[in-house]
N, C-alpha and C positions, 0 to 999 in steps of 0.2 A: 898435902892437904886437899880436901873433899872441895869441889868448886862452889861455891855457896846458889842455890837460885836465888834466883832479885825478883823483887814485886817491882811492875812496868804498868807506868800510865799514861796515855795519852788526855792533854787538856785544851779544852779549845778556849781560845779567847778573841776569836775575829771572823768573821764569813763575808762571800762578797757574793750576795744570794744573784744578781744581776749578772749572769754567766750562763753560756750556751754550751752543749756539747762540742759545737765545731770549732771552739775558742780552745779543745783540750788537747786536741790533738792535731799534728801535724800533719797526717793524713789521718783525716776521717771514715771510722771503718767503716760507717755505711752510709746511706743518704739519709739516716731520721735526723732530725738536728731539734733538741729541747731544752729546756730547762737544765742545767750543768751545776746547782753551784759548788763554791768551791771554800772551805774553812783553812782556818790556820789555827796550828797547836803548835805545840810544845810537850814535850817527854818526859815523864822523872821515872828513874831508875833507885832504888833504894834496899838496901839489905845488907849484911857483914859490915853490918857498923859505915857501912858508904852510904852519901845520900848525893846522887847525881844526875844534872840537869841536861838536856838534851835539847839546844837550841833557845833562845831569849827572845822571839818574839818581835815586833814593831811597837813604838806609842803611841800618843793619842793624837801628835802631831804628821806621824807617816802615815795613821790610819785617815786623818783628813786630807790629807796630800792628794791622798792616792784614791779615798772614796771606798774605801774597807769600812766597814761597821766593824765597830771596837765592841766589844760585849764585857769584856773585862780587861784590866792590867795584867800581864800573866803574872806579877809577884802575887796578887792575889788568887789568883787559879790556884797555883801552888797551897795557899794559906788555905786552903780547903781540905790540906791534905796533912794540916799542921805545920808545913814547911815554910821556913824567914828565909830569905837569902844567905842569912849569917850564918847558918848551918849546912849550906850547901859544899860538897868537897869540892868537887868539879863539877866545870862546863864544857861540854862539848859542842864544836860547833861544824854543825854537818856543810853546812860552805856562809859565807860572807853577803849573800842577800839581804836586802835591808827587814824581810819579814823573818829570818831568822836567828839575826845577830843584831838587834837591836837591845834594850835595857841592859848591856853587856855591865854598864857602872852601877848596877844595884847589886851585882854578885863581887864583890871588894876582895873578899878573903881565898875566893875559889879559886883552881887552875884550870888554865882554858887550856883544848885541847884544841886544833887547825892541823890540816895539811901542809906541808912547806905548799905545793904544787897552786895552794887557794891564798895563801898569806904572796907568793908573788903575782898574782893573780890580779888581785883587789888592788896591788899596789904599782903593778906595772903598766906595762906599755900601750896596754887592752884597753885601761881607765881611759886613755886618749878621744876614744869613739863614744860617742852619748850616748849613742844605740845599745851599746854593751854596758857602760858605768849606769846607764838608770835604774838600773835594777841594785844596784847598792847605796848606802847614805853614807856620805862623806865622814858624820861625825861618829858612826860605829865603824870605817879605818881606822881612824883618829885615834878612836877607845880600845882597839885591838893594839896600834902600836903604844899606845900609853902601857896597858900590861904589860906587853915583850920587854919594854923597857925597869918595869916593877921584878922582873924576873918572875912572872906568872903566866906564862904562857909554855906550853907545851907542844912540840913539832911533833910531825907524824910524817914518813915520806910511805906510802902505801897501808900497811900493815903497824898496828902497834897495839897495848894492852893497857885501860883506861885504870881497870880496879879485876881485881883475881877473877878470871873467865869473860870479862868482858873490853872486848876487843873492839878496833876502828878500822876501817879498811873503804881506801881509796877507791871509786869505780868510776869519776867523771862521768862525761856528757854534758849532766847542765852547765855543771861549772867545772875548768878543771881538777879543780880540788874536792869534790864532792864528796864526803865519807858518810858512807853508814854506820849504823851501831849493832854490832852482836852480843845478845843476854843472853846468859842462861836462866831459864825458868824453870816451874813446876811443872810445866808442859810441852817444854821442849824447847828449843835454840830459836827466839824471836831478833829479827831484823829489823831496825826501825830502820827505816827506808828514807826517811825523807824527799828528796825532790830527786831521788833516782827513780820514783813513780808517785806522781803526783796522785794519781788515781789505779787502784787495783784495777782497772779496763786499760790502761796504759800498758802495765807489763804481761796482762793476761792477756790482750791482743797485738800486744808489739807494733804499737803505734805509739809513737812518742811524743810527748808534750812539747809546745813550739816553744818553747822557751829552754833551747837549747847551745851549746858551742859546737860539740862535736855527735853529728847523730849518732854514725860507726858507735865513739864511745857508749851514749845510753843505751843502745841495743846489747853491745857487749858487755854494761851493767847489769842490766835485766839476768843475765846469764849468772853473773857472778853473786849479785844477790839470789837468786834462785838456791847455789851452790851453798851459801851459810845459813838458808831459813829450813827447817825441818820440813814444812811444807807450804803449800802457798797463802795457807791461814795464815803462818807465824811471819808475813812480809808485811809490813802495816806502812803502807803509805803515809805521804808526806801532808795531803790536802784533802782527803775523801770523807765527805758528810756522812759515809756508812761506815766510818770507823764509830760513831757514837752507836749506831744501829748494833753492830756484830757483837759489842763486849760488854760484859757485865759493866753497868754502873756504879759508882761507888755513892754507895747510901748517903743522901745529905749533899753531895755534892754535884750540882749540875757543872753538866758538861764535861764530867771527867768519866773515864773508864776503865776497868783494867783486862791489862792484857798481858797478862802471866795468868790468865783463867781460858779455859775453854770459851770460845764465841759461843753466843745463846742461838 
């Protein structure tokens, strides 16, 4: 059978506009240091009869926590695009941070997709250290092992296939389990990235975002997402306010874009 292309969207539902350049990077490739900020999205993937999510997001309680401007709930981002959660097949979740695996209990019906590598991650011996658990919420564990336990959750140890042509594949650094997602499009083999480059100046200068485990590892991601994206268009970062800028808009719906179209 013929690989189907998927229509790919990126949706934003949160920005933390109070952010510097030198806050992006681990080493700062030069000395200008400005205005950085920094959004958070979320993915939907959908075609051959699959309709699949890429990442859940934080609420409105971690958006105060933490001092994120919520712009939206992403179940409604989605709803923009005609999408309920009840119609969602799968969730994939590119690692366990509390900005991307949160509202994981409004998707009921779907199967989640993890790494083994991040499912022992978030639940082991790491969690000990507050410097390292701050960055996840206890109660989207919680809601991950409640699935596993539903029998809807889905392993991954590197390499594995979500929906016909579209695949998951391990690169760590930020976190050890960190998976990207490979789609095939109408334009060619797009990579959502996620926090293997926060910012396309991250892997197009090979300075890595501090908010890492293993450097080695994200520089050695950078490579390997390189190696699955057709080109460095089709890599779409995890955090970067010029992902709304590059892609076509989808009419009626702010803040969404797509990206199975040529960048404008």
């Amino acid at each position: 059978m013929q690989t189907p292309h998927y229509e790919v969207y990126a949706l934003r539902y949160g920005t933390l506009a109070a952010r510097h350049a030198h806050e992006n990077f681990l080493h700062a490739p030069d000395d200008h240091d400005g205005p950085m900020p920094l959004d958070y999205f979320i993915w939907l993937i959908r075609g051959g009869g699959r309709t699949i999510v890429v990442d859940t997001g934080f609420g409105e309680a971690g958006a105060a926590a933490r001092k994120r401007q919520y712009l939206c709930r992403p179940v409604e981002a989605l709803g923009r695009l005609g999408i309920t959660p009840e119609t969602v097949d799968d969730v994939v979740l590119s690692h366990m941070h509390y900005d991307h695996a949160g509202n994981m209990g409004a998707f009921g019906r779907a199967r989640f997709h993890v790494q083994d590598a991040e499912m022992a991650f978030c639940t082991g011996r790491c969690m000990c250290h507050e410097f390292i658990r701050h960055t996840m919420q206890v109660d989207d564990v919680l809601q991950a092992v409640r699935f596993l336990y539903a029998g809807q959750m889905r392993f991954h140890d590197g390499e594995g296939e979500v929906a016909p042509g579209i695949t998951v594949h391990r690169v760590g650094g930020h976190t050890p389990g960190l998976q990207v997602v490979r789609v095939p499009t109408r334009r060619g083999w797009v990579v959502l990235a996620s926090d293997a480059t926060h910012f396309w100046a991250n892997i197009r200068q090979r300075s890595p975002f501090p908010v890492v485990t293993d450097v080695a590892g994200m520089l050695e991601g950078y490579l390997k997402v390189e190696s699955l994206a057709d080109t460095p268009d089709h890599i779409i970062p995890g955090h970067d306010p010029l992902v709304l800028k590059r892609f076509p808009i989808v009419p009626g719906a702010t803040d969404v874009v797509q990206l199975h179209l040529d960048p404008v």
